[in-house]
N, C-alpha and C positions, 0 to 999 in steps of 0.2 A: 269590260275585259273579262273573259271568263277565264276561270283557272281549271287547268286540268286534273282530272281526278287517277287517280293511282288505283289500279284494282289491288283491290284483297287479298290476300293471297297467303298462307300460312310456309309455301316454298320460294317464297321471293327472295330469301336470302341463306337460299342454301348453298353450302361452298363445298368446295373440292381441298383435299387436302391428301398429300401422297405421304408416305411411312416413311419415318429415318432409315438410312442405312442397313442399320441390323436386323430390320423389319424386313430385309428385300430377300429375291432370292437370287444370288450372284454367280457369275460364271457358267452361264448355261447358251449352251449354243442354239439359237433358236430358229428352225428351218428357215431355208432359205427360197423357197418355193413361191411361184408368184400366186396363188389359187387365193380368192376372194373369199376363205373362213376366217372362224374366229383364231383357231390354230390356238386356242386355250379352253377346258374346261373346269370347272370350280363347285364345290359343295364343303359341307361344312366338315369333311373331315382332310380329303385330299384337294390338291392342286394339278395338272393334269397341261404339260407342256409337249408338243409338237417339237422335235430337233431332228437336226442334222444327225444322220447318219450314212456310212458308210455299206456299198450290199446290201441295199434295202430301205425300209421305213422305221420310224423308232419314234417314240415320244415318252418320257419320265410321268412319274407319279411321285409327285413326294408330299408326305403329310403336311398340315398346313404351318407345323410348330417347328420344321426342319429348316429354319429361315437360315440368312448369310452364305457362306461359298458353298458351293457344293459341287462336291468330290467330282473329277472327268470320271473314275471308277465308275458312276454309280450305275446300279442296275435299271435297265430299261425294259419296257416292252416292244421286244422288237421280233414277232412273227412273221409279219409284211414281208413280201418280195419286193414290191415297189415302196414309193415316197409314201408317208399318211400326209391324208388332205384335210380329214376332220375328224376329231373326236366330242363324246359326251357322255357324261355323267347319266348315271340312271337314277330318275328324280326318287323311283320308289324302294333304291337296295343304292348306299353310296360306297359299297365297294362293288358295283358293276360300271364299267365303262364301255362304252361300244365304239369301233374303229372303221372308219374308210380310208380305201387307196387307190393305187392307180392298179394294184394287181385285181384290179375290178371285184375284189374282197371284203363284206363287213364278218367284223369278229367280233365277238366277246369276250370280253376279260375279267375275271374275276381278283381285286386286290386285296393283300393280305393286309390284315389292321397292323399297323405301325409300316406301311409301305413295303419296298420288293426288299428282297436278302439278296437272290440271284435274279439274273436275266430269264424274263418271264416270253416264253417260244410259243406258247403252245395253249391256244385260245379254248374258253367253254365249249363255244358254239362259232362254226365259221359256218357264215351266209354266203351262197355264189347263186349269183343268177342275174348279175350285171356282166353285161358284155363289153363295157368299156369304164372308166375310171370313176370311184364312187368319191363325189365329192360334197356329196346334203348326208347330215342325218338327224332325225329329233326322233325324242322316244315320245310315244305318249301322254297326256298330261292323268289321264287317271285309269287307262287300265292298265293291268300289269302283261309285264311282257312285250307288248306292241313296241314294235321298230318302224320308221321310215325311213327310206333310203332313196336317193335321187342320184343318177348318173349321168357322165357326159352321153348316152344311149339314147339319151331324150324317154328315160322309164322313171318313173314311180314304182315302189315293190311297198308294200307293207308286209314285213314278217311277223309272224310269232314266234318266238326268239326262243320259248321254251318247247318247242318240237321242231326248230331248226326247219319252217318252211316256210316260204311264199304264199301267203294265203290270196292278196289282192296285187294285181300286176296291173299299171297302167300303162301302156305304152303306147296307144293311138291319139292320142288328145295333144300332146306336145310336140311340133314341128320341128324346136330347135333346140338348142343350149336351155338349160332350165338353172335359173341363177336365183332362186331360193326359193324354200317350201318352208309353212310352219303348222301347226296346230290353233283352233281356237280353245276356247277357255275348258270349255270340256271335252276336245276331241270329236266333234260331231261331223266339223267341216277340217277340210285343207286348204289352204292359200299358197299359188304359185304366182311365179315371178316368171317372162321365160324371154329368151332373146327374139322370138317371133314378136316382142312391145305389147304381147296382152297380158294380163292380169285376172288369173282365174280363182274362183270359190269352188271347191269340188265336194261332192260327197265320196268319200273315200271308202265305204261298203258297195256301193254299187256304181263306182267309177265312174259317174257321169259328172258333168258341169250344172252348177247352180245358177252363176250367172257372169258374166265376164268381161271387161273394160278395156278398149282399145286403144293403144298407146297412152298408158296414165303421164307419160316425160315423152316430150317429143324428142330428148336425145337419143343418143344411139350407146348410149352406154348400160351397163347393168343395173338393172333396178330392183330395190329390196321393198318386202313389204311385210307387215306386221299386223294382225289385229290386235285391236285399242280396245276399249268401255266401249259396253253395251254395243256391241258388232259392228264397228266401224273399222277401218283399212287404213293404216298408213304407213306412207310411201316413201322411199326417195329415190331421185336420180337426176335427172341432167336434163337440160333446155336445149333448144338446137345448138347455141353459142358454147355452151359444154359448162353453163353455171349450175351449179348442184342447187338441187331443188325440195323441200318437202310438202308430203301431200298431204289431206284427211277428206276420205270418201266413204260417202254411204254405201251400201252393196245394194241397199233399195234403190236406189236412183244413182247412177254410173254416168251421167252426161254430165255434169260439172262436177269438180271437187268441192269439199264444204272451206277449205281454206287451199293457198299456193300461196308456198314464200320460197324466195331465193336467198340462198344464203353466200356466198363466195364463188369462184373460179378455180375451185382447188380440182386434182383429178383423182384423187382417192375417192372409193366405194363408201356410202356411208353407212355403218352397220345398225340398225336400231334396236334400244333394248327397253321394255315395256313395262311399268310396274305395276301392274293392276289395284293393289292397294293403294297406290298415290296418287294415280291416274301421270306418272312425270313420264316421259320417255326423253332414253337417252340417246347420242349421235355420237357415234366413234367413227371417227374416217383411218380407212389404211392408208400411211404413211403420213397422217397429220399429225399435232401436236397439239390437240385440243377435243375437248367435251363436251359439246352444246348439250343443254338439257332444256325440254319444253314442257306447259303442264296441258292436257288433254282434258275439257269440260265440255259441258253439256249448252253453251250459250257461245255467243257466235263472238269472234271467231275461231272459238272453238280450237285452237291451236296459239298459245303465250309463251315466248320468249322467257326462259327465267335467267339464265347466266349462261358462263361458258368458264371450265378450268385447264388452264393454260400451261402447258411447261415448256422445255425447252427440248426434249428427244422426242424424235418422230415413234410412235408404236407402228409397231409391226403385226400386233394382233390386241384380243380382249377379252379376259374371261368376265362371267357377271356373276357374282355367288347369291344362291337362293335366299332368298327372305329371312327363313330359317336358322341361316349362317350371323347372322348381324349380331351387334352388341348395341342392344336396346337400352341400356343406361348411357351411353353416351350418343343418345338420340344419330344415331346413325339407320338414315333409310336406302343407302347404297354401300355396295363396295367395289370397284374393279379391281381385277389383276393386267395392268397391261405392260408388253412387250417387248422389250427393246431388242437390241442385237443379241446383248450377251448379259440379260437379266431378265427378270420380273418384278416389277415395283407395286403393290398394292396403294389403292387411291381410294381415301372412306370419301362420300358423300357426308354432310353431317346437317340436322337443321339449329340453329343456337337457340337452345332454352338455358335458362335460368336452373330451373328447378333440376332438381334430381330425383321427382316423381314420375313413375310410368307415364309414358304420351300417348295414351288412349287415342288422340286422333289422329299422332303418326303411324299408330301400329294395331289398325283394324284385324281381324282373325284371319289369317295367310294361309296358303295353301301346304298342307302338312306331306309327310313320306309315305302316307298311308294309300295306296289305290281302291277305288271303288267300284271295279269292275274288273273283274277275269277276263284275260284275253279270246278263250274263246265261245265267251257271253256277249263280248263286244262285236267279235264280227257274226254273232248272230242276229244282233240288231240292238243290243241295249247300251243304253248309253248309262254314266254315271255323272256325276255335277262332283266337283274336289272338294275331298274332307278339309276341312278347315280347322287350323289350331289357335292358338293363342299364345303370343308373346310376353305377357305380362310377367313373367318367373323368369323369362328368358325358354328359350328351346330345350326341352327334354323330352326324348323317346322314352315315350313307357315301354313299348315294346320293340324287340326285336323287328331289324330292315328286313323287308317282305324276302324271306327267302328266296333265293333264286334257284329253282328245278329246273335240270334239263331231262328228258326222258334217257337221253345217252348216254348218263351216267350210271346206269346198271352196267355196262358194260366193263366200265372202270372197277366196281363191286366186283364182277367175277373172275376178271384177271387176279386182285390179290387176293382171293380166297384159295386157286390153284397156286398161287406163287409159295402162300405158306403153307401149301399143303405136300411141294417139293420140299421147301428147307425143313420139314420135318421128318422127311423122308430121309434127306443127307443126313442130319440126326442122327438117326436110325442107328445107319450104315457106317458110322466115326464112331458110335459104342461100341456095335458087335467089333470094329477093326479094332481096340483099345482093347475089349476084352479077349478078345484072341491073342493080341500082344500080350497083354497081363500074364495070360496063361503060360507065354514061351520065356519071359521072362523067369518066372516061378519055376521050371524045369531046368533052366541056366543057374538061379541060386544052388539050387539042391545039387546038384554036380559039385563033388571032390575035388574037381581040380583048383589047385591054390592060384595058378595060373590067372586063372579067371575070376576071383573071386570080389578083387578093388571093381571089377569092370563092370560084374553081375550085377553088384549093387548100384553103383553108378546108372547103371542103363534102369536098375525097376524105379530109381528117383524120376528120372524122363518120364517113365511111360505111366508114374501112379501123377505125375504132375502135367499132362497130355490127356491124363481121362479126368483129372478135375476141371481142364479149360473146356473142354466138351459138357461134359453135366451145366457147367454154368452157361456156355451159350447153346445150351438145348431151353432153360431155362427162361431166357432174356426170349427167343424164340418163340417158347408157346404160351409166355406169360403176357397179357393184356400192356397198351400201352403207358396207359393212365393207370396209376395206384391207386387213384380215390375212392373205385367204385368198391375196392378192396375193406373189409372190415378187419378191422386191428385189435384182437385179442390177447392177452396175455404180455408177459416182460420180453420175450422170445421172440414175438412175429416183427415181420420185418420193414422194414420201412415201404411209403408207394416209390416207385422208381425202382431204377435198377442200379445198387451198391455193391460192392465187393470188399469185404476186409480181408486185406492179407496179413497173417500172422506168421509167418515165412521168419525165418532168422535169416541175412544175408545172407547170399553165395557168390565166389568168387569162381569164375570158370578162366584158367590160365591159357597161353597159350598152346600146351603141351595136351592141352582135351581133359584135362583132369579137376575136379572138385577137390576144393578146399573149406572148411568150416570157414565161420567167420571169426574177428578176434575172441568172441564169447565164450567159445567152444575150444578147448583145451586136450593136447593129444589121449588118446583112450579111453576118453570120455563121452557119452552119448549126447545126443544131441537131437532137440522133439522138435518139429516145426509143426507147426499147426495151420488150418486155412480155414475161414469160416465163411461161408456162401450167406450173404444178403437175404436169401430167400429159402432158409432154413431147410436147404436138402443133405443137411448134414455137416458134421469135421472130419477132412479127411489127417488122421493123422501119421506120421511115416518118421520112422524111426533109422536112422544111418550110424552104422559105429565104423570109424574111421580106426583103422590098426597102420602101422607101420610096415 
């Protein structure tokens, strides 16, 4: 009797576990749209949800430490005319995010660190040059800038994002509905999925087919695919019977798959998500309640069953957060964020060790935020391979997320240079009016008549306390915004920022239009107010003697 032997495996008992409560993020209306995305994007600073909105399309950003209810107030990104059908993160700046929708539009967004204040209208860079509803997008894996984008048009566009154009337009190659595109590992090739049931490798520079696979699922349903290690394909989709199915094919040889398994009868899309460091990929179906995960090696059958984690609410979507994002002390080599109605619940993957020493063989050197090739190096023909970092300290950017330049924003520059070179203008024109007042005032004191004389004074208090609010916002106006750059000398200089002390004694303005001292100030007695400007343009002081 032979006994069976158990392969080896270091993810044989890796488990899923989803966040308490207060970990989640609650009360968020989560679209309701049928479209076969992930309708979540994730990195390691924000979290990036698709909702319901009213007039249009909208989807939230909120930091990742913003956990429990969250406000219906809260600000969204909502530029779209139409519903958004996908978003994502840009691997190499995590506050860019890029958007598609049905107003045949992708945008660019730029988020502000600690998330939005107000409702964010009005994109970096808005991409048009789909003619019907954009529902693919992935950025490039290592140059910067690069966009794809896939619409129900049956086109491919590759943008450079940072001069807002269309450099590569595919649009003869695809017959029908195109139901996913992705990147391989350096961006050299593209892999489509397309309702025509074939399965193509493109060279994305010069738009041709590498080579291409005929009905890989004899269903008729949507099929996704993925590159795996070392350039392999895999697949999933549906049997004639409509049993979900997954594949792993060579792009060398296209006549048999290296493996085919059936998994279930269920009719959600199965989405896959790929870890190159672990070689695991994962299986999220829309509207299932469950995780398969499988391990991808180099020896047949080359495709292994490891578990599956189970709940009880169907997801409606799934984010996957970068490598980079993880907490390597508690041996954690996944994370999802997935979707329910009216939540998002974070689900860590974990493998159980003992030790609480780094796990060198869970956490080989991962692909870092750093790009290795300029966009428009890349479409001239050069490829780059991904910077790679290290885990071991846990993730820290030494440097600054790749700037994001758009060429367009000169123009943004030259508006507010004229904008304040009017309000210095207004300026201008509120002193000479103040001192021309000053002056008619000064001809009214000097007049005998007793008549006028409570009034004369009364009005030069107005106009010497009307030209002190003018000097101070001529001041605030042509004064820089930031103090710091400001060097602070002496007891006297003024603080960075913009302060004002008022040394003012109170006043009392009655209904009768008339000025009164305050209690301080005692009949025939004078009385000094003083005001002293932040920014050292002097004391105005004004002297009022009150008579009976």
């Amino acid at each position: 009797m032979s006994r069976k032997v158990v392969r080896t495996s270091k993810f044989r008992h890796v488990f899923g576990q989803a966040l308490k409560a207060d970990q989640c993020y609650d009360d968020i209306r989560i679209s309701q749209m049928t479209w076969d995305s992930n309708f979540c994007s994730v990195n390691p600073k924000f979290v990036a949800m698709i909702v319901d909105a009213s007039g249009g399309g909208a989807f939230i950003v909120l930091p990742l430490s913003k956990t429990g209810r969250i406000d219906m107030s809260l600000p969204t990104v909502c530029g779209h005319t139409g519903p958004v059908l996908d978003i994502e993160f840009c691997p190499h700046n995590d506050n860019i995010i890029a958007s598609g929708s049905e107003d045949c539009s992708v945008m660019i967004w730029e988020i502000p660190d600690g998330g939005l204040i107000s409702p964010l209208k009005d994109p970096v860079v808005k991409l048009e040059g789909h003619s019907k509803r954009v529902g693919i997008l992935s950025w490039h894996p290592t140059a910067h800038n690069v966009l794809m984008s896939a619409g129900c048009d049956n086109v491919v566009i590759l943008w450079n994002v940072a001069r807002g154009e269309a450099v590569v337009r595919i649009d003869s190659m695809h017959t029908d509905l195109i139901y996913s595109a992705c990147w391989n590992r350096n961006g050299s090739q593209i892999l489509t999925s397309c309702k025509d049931k074939k399965l193509r490798v493109i060279d994305p520079r010069k738009g041709s087919v590498i080579c291409e696979k005929d009905k890989p699922h004899e269903g008729s349903r949507p099929v996704r695919a993925v590159f795996v290690s070392d350039g392999k394909i895999l697949t999933t989709g549906f049997s004639r019977m409509s049993e979900r199915q997954v594949a792993l094919w060579d792009p060398n040889n296209f006549s048999e798959p290296l493996n085919l398994q059936e998994l279930d009868t269920s009719s959600g899309v199965l989405l896959p998500f790929f870890d190159p460091d672990t070689g695991v990929v994962y299986l999220c179906g829309k509207g299932d309640s469950s995780i398969r995960y499988f391990e991808v090696t180099d020896e047949a059958p080359y495709v292994h069953y490891l578990s599956m984690y189970s709940s009880k609410e169907s997801q409606k979507g799934m984010g996957y957060m970068p490598k980079r994002g993880l907490e390597v002390n508690k041996c954690e080599i996944a994370r999802f964020y997935k979707l329910h109605e009216r939540k998002c619940e974070p689900i860590v993957m974990t493998v159980p060790r003992k030790s609480d020493l780094f796990q060198e063989d869970l956490y080989p050197d991962t692909i870092g935020p750093e790009p290795s090739v300029e966009a428009d190096d890349w479409f001239a023909g050069k490829n780059g391979e991904p910077i790679l970092i290290s885990l071991k300290d846990g993730f820290v950017a030494t440097t600054k997320n790749k700037e994001f330049k758009v060429i367009k924003s000169l123009m943004a520059t030259t508006s507010s240079s004229s904008s304040y070179r009017q309000s210095d203008s207004v300026v201008r024109e509120l002193r000479e009016s103040s001192a021309f007042n000053q002056a008619s005032g000064q001809q009214e004191q000097d007049s005998p008549s007793p008549a006028h004389k409570d009034t004369g004074t009364q009005l030069s208090l107005v106009r010497l306390g009307y030209q002190w609010v003018v000097e101070i916002a001529h001041d605030i106006i042509s004064s820089p915004a930031d103090g710091d750059d400001q060097q602070q000398t002496g007891e006297d200089q003024p603080n960075s920022g913009h302060q004002a002390h008022f040394g003012f004694d109170f006043f009392v303005f009655d209904a009768g239009g008339e000025f009164g001292a305050g209690a301080q100030n005692e009949q025939g007695q004078d009385s000094e107010h003083t005001a002293d400007d932040s920014h050292g343009t002097g004391r105005l002081n004004v002297r009022a003697q009150d008579e009976q």
